[in-house]
N, C-alpha and C positions, 0 to 999 in steps of 0.2 A: 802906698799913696794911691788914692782913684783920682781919675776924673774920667770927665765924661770927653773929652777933647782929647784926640790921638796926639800923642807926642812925635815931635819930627827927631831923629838923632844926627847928629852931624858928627862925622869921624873926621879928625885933622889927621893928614899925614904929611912928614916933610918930604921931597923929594930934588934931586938935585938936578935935572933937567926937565922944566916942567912944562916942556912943548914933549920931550920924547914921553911923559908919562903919560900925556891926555892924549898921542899917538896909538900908547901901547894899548888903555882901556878902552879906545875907539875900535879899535878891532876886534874886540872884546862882545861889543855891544854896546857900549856906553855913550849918553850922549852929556852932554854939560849945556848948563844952565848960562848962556851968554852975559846975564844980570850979576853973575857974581864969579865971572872968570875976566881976570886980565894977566898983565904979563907978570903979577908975583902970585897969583892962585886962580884957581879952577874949581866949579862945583861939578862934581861930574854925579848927576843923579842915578842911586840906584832904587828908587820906588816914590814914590808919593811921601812917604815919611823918613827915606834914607839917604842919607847923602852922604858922598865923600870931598871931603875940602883936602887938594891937593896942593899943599904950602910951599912954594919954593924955600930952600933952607934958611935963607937969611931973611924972609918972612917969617917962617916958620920962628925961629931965635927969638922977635918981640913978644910970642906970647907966652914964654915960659925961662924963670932963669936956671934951668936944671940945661946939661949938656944934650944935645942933640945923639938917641943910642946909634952905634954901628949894625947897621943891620946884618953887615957881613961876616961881626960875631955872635949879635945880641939880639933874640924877638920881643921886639917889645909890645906885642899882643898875636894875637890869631884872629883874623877878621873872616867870617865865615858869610855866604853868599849860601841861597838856598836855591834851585832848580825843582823845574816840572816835573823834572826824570832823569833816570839815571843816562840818559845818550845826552841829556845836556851837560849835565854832568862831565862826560867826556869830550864833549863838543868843548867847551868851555877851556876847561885844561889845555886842550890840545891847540888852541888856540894862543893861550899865553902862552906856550912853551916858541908856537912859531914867529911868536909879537916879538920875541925876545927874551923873555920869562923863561925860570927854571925850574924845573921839576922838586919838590920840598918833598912829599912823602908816597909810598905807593898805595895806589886805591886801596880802598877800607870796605869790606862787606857785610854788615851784617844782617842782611835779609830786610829789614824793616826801615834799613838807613843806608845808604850808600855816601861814602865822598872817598874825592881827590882832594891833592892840594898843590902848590905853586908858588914858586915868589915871584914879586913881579919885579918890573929893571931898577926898581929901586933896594930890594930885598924883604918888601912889606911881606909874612906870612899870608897868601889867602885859602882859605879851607870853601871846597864848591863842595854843595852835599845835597842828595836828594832824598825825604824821607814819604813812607808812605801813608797819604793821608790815612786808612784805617788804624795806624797806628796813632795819631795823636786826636780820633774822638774822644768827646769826654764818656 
């Protein structure tokens, strides 16, 4: 499908304390969009066209009638975050680990790509990865 107009993407996630979630990715970096954060959600912008809608769970419940997964057994996606470089890269990680966040898998190198990854206090998978631009000219 083309157009000529960027698409925004907005990822819902639920989370079950949604002051300690917009704590955790403020330390992060993250800031949120006051216009669409109140006390059942949070838009916590990550670029011009990305955002994440942080759903408290019984928010979260209205927009879907499938069960809410356990993230403390079940991923229910890999949400990946791209960096400048590989020290943000570790910047980054090393950050959610001390927000509260847990260590998900050990850094990954393959010369042209670099990531980490991280759950955060809700158990969302997130993948931080840096790749180098010579590699994705056309």
């Amino acid at each position: 499908m083309t157009t000529n107009t960027p698409r925004k993407l907005f990822v819902n996630l639920s989370v079950r304390d949604l002051k300690r979630s917009m704590e955790f990715f403020s330390k992060l970096g993250f800031e949120f969009n006051p216009q669409f954060t109140d006390d059942k959600a949070a838009c916590m912008v990550v670029s011009e066209e990305a955002y994440v809608m942080l759903l408290a769970e019984s928010f979260f419940k209205t927009f879907t009638k499938k069960e809410i997964c356990s993230t403390s057994t079940h991923t229910e996606g890999l949400f990946a975050l791209s960096c400048s470089s590989r020290a943000e890269v570790d910047d980054m990680v090393k950050k959610a680990i001390a927000a509260g966040g847990s260590h998900a898998l050990d850094p990954q190198d393959h010369g042209f790509m670099y990531g980490w990854s991280f759950y955060d206090v809700d158990g969302h998978h997130w993948e931080v990865m840096w790749m180098d631009p010579k590699a994705i000219q056309p």
